[in-house]
N, C-alpha and C positions, 0 to 999 in steps of 0.2 A: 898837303891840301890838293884834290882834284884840280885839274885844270877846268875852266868853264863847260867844255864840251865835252867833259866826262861830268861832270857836276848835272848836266840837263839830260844827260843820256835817258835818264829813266822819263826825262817828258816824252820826245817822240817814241818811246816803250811801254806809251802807258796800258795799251792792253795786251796783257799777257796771253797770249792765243795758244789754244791745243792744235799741237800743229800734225793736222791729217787735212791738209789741204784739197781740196779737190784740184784738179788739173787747171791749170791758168788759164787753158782754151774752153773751158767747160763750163755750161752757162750754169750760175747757178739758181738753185730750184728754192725759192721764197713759199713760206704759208703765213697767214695771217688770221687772227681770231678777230672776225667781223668785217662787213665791208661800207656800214654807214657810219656818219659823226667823225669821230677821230682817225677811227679807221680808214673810212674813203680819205680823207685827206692825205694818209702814208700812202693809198694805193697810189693815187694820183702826184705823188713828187715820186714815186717810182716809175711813171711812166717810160722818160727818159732813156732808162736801161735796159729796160724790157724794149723797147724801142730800138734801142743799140744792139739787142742781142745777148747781152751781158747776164740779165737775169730774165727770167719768168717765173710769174708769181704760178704756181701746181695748185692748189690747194687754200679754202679760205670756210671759214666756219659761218654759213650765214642761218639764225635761227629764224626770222621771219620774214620772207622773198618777199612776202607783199607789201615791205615796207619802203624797198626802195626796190621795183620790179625793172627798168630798166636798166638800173646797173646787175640785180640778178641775171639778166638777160646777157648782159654782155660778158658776163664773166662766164657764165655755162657756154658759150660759145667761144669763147679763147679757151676752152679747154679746162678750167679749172675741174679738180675735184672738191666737191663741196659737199661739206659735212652740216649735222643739225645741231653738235655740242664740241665741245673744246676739247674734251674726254675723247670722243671719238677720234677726233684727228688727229691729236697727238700720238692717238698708242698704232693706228694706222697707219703713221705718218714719218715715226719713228725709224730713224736710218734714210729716211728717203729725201731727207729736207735739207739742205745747209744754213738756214735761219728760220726761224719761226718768231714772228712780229704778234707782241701782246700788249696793244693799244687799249688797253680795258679799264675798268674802275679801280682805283684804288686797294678798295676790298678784296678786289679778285688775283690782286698781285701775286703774293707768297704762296696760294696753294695750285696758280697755273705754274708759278717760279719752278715752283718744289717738283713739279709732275715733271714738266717739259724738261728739266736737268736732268733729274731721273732716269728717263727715257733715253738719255743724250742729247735730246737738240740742244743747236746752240740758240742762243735768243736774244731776241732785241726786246728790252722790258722798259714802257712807259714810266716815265718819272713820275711820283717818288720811288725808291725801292719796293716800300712799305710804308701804310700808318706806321704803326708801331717799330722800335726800335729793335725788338724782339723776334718781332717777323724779319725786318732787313737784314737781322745777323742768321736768321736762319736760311734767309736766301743766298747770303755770303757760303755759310758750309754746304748749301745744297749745291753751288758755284764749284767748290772746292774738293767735293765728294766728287762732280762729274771729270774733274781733271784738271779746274782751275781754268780762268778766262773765256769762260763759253758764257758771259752773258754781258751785253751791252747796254745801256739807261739812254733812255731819250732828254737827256738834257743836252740838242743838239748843239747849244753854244758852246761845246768843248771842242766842238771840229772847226770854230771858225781859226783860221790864219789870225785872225787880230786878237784873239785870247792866249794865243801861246804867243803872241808876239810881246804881250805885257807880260807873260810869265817871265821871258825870259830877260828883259830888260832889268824884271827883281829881282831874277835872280845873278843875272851880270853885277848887281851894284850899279847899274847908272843911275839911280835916284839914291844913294846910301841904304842907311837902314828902315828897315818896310816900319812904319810906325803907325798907318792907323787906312781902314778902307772906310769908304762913306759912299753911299746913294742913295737917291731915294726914284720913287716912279709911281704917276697918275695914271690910270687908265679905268675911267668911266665902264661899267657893267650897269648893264638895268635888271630890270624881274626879268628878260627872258634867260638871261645869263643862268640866273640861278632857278630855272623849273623846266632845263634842257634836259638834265636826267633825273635821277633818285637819289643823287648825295649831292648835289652842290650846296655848300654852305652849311652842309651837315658837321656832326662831330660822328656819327653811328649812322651805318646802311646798311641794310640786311644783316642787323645783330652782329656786325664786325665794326671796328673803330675805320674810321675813313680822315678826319683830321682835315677836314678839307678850311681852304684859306686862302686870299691872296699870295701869302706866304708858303704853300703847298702845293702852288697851283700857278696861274699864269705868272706870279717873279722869281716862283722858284727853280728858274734858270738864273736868277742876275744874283741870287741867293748862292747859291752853289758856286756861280762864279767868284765871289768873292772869299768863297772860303778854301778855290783852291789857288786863285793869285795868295792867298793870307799863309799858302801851307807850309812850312818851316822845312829847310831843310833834310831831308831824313825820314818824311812821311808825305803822303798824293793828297792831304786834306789837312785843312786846318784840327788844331784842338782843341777844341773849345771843352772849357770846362764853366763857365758860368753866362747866364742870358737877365739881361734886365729890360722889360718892357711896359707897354701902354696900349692895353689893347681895345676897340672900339666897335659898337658897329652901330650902321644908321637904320637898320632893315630888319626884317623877323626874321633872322635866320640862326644858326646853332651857334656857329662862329662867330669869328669878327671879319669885318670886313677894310679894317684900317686896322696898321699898326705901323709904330717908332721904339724899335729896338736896338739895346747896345748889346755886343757879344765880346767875351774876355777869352783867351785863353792862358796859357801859361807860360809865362815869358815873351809871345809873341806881340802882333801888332792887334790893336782892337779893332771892332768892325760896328758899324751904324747904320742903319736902314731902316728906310722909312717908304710905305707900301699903302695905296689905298683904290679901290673901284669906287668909293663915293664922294666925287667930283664932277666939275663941271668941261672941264679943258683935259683934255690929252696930254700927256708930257712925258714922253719915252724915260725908260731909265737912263739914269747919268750916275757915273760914279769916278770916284776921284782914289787914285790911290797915294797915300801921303810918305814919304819919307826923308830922308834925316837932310838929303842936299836936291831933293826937287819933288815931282810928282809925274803922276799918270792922268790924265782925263779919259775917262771911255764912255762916250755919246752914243748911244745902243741904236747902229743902225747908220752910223754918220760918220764916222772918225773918231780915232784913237790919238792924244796930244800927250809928248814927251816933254817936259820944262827940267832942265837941270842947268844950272849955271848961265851959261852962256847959250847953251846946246837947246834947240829946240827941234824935234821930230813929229811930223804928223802925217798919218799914212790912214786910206777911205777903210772904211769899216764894209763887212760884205752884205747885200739887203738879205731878207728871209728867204726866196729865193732859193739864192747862193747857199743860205746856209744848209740848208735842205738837204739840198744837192754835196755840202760837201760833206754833212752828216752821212748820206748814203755810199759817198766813195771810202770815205773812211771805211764802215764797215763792213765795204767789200773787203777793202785791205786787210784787214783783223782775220775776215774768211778765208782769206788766202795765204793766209800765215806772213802779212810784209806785216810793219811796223805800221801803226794806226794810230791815229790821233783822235780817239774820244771816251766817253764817261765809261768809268769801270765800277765794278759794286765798291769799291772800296773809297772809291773817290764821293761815292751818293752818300757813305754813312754821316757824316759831319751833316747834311743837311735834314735827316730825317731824327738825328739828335736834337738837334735846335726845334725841330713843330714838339717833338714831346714832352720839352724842357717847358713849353708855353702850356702847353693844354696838360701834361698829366705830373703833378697832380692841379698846376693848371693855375696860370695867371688870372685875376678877372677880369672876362669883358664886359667893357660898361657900355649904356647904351648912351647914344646920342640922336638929337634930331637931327635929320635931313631934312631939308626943304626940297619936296621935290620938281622936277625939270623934264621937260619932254626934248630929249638930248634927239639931236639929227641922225646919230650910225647906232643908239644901243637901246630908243626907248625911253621910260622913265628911269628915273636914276635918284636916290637921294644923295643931296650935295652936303655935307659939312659945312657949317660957315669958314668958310677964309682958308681950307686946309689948302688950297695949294701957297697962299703967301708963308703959312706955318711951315709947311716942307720944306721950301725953299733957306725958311730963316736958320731953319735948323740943320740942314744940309752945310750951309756957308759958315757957321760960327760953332758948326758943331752941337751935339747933346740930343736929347731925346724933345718931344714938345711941349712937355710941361716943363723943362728948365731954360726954355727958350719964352716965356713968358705967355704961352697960347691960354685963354682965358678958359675955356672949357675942359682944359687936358687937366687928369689926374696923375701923381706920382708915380713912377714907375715902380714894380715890384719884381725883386729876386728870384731867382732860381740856382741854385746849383746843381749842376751834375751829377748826377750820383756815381758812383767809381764804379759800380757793377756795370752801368751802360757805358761811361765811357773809357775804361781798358781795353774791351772786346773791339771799341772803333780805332784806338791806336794802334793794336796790336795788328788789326789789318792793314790800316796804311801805311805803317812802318813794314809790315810785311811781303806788301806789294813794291815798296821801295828797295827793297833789299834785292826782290827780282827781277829785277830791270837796271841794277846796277854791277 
């Protein structure tokens, strides 16, 4: 048997980097496709470095200046080259970049994925991989055609210190055997939330699937998370081979906007999660990791609490922030060929299994009333009756919310797997396991 610190080797390994390093002293040269929305938001947790010296953003695809003309303004002036299409800069840009950031929709993932690997850049790609489970494996081999590890997912929670710090507690044994994850998390959206762009809360934008969801969108970090604390030894992700849920929404939109689902895999520990924007109160994710001689608590944003026997551990959790920031040092790391700690494509495939186990060929969402509320930070909002008391009940005793007695919830309905999609996701995480160990 591995000793412990050959047994986690492959965590701080988790990204497998093409090692043509640029020089350690050499600042490295950043492109990014766009500079409003999401975008501005990575420009600006980049500032820091670019400030230090460390990197400079060259390059940045802005297709209409007059939408945000003083940052146009600033960026033409610090020198950027600035293109009108994505197409453009990539093939111009080509060899000159050591990352290129694709903060974009959904939709647009796999065929910027596919160009920019192509080309060679390495890339920083917005979480999910892909709608479709189909697109994410072909952004895997287009990953894998460029030489393997040239692409990073923005599920920044894989760089905080306190996610590998419960990894590694599982995988020590100080709680026994990992038997079951649980969380759930409120967080209120109103109508602006969802008429910011052209897919929020869509199922299809611009005649490509989008998948969009709380579950695909702002929890699918605590999502992800839990399926790689859940990952078995011998693979970077959970395996999930079956999903049983309750899907709901209060609003007109494609999707749903609440769901309480249960996730099995095969031999492993189960997983429970419960996600909603139609609320009245705030309530961070919290999840509990369960096993055979204690637990984990992880209070998203607060502390991480260790109970095992006698033994109790509790160490601060990093704000967003921090996390940001430590998302971007990691992927210097990865750039520079040191060992880096954050999301690899193989580690995203388990969660882009799980959105298409719901929608295709597709749980039902049922509708519900909201009552709605003119909420103080989001707007109107339709609230559910009583779902945060129901989250709660069903968090603590376990189950989805119709077997916790919720007066409106419907039965949950199956999904299995199909073996054609999830072989191809084992195969990569046991794959990527094997290369780092």
């Amino acid at each position: 048997m591995f000793a412990l610190s050959e047994r986690l080797r492959w965590l701080a390994l988790s990204a497998i980097v093409v090692c043509e390093s640029p020089d350690s002293k050499s600042v490295l040269q950043f492109g990014i496709i766009g500079a409003s929305g999401y975008a501005g938001v990575l420009l600006d947790t980049l500032q820091p470095f670019v400030v230090s010296g460390s990197v400079k953003i060259a390059a940045a695809v802005v297709r209409t200046s007059a939408k945000i003309p003083e940052r146009y303004d600033a960026l033409r002036a610090a020198g950027y080259r600035m293109y009108g299409s994505w197409e453009a800069m990539m093939e111009a840009e080509a060899g000159a970049l050591d990352l290129l950031i694709i903060p974009t929709g959904i939709q647009a993932h796999r065929p910027m994925a596919e160009k920019a690997l192509a080309l060679g850049h390495r890339i920083f790609l917005e979480k999910p991989i892909a709608a479709t489970i189909e697109d994410a494996l072909a952004v895997a081999e287009a990953d894998r055609a460029s030489g393997g590890g040239r692409a990073v997912l923005g599920y920044q929670d894989l760089a905080r210190p306190s996610a590998w710090w419960v990894r590694e507690q599982i995988q020590s044994g100080a709680i026994g055997e990992l038997r079951a994850v649980r969380g759930y998390g409120l967080w209120p959206r109103g109508d602006d939330y969802y008429t910011r762009n052209s897919w929020a809360g869509c199922l299809k934008a611009d005649g490509a699937w989008v998948l969009d969801s709380p579950l695909n969108n702002a929890f699918a970090h605590f999502l992800n998370l839990m399926f790689f604390w859940a990952a078995p030894e011998g693979q970077s992700s959970y395996d999930l081979c079956r999903v049983e849920a309750e899907l709901y929404r209060a609003r007109p939109i494609e999707s749903f906007d609440t769901a309480s689902l249960r996730m099995h895999s095969h031999g492993g520990p189960l997983i429970e999660f419960h996600a909603t924007h139609s609320c009245s109160k705030q309530e961070d994710p919290f999840i509990r990791i369960e096993g055979s001689r204690g637990r984990i608590d992880w209070a998203h944003g607060r502390y991480c609490e260790l109970r095992s026997g006698n033994q109790v551990e509790k160490i601060a959790m990093e704000n967003n922030m921090e996390v940001r920031r430590a998302c971007n040092e990691q992927t210097i790391r990865g750039i520079r060929c040191e060992d880096a700690r954050v999301c690899t494509i193989a580690q995203g495939l388990s969660h882009t299994l799980c959105i298409n186990a719901l929608h295709r060929p597709g749980i039902p969402i049922r509708e519900l009333r909201g009552e709605r509320i003119g909420h103080p930070e989001t707007g109107s909002v339709p609230v559910i009756e009583g779902i945060e008391d129901a989250f709660r009940a069903a968090f603590d005793r376990g189950g989805l919310l119709s077997e916790n007695g919720v007066a409106w919830a419907a039965s949950p309905e199956s999904v299995e797997i199909p073996e054609e999609w999830r072989r191809p996701v084992i195969r990569e995480s046991s794959k990527e396991y094997r290369e780092t160990v």
